[in-house]
C-alpha positions in Angstrom: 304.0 34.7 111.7 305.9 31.7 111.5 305.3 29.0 109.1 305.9 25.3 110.1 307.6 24.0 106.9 306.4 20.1 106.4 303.5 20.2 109.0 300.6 18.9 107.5 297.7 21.8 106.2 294.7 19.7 107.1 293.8 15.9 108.1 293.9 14.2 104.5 291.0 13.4 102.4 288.9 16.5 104.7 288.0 20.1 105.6 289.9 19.8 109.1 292.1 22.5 109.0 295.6 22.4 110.6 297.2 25.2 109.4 296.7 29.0 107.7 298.2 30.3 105.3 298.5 34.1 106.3 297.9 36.3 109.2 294.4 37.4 110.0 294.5 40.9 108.4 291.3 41.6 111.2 293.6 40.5 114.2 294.6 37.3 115.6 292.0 35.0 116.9 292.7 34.2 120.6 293.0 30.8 122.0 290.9 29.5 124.0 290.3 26.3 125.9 287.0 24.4 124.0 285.4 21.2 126.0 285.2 17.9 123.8 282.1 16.4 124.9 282.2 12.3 124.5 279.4 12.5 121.6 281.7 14.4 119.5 281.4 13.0 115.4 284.0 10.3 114.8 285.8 12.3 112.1 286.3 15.3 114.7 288.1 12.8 117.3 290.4 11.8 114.3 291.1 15.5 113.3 292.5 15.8 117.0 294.2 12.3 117.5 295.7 13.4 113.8 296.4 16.9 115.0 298.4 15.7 118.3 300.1 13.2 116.3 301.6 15.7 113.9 302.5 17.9 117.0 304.3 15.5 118.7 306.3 14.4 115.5 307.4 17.8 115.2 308.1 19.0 118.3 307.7 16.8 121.1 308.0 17.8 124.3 309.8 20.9 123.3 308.3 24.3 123.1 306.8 25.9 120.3 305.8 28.9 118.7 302.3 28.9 117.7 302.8 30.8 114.8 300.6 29.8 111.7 298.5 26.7 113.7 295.1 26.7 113.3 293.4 28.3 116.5 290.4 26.1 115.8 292.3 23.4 116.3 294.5 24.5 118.9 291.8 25.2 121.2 290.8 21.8 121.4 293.6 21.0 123.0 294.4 23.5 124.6 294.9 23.8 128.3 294.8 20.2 128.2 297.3 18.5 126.5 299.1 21.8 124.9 299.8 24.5 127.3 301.4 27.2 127.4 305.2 27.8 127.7 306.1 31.1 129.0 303.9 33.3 131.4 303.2 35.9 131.3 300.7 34.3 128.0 299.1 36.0 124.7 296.8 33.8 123.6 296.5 36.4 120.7 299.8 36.5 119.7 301.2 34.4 116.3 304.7 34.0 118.7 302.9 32.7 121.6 305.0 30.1 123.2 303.3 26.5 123.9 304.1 23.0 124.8 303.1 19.5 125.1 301.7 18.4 128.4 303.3 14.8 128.1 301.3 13.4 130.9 298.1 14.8 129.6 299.0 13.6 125.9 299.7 10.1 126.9 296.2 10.3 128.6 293.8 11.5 126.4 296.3 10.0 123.3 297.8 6.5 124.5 298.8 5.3 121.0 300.1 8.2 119.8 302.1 9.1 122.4 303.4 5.8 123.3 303.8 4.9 119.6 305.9 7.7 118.9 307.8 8.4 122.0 
């Protein structure tokens, strides 16, 4: 599993979790696409606006390997505004390939994606 060296473990001064520390000994939990209703809790709409942010600082719109992201987190933007990057796809795979959706991103996350980019 590959580590991303200097992406941020979790949204600071909180339990959001961004990234693991080891392989799932069990298996590897699958991503899957998770609906964000618009009553979602404040604090989880900055977990993903922080999330996106630190995804787009580290790789842009270049592919990635998901390698030791947090599924949780993945999967609420996934099939959105990350998608994948190669077909055929594993979502259960720790070298799964994915990417930014630039148009989706800048959609869902004008100022981070303008901002930055």
């Amino acid at each position: 599993m590959l580590k991303h060296r200097g992406f941020p473990g979790r949204l600071t001064g909180t339990d959001f979790q961004f990234t693991i520390r080891r392989a799932n000994p069990k298996g590897v939990t699958p991503l899957t696409r998770r609906e964000r209703f618009r009553d979602r809790r404040p604090a989880d709409k900055r977990a993903d606006t922080a999330f996106m942010e630190a995804l787009w600082v580290h790789f842009g719109d270049q592919p990635f390997e998901r390698g030791n992201l947090d599924a949780g987190r993945l999967s609420w933007l996934f099939g959105r505004e990350v998608v994948p990057a190669e077909d055929p796809f594993d979502p259960a795979s720790y070298d799964a390939l994915l990417v930014i959706d630039v148009d989706a991103a800048r959609a869902s996350f004008p100022d981070v994606i303008d901002e930055l980019g």
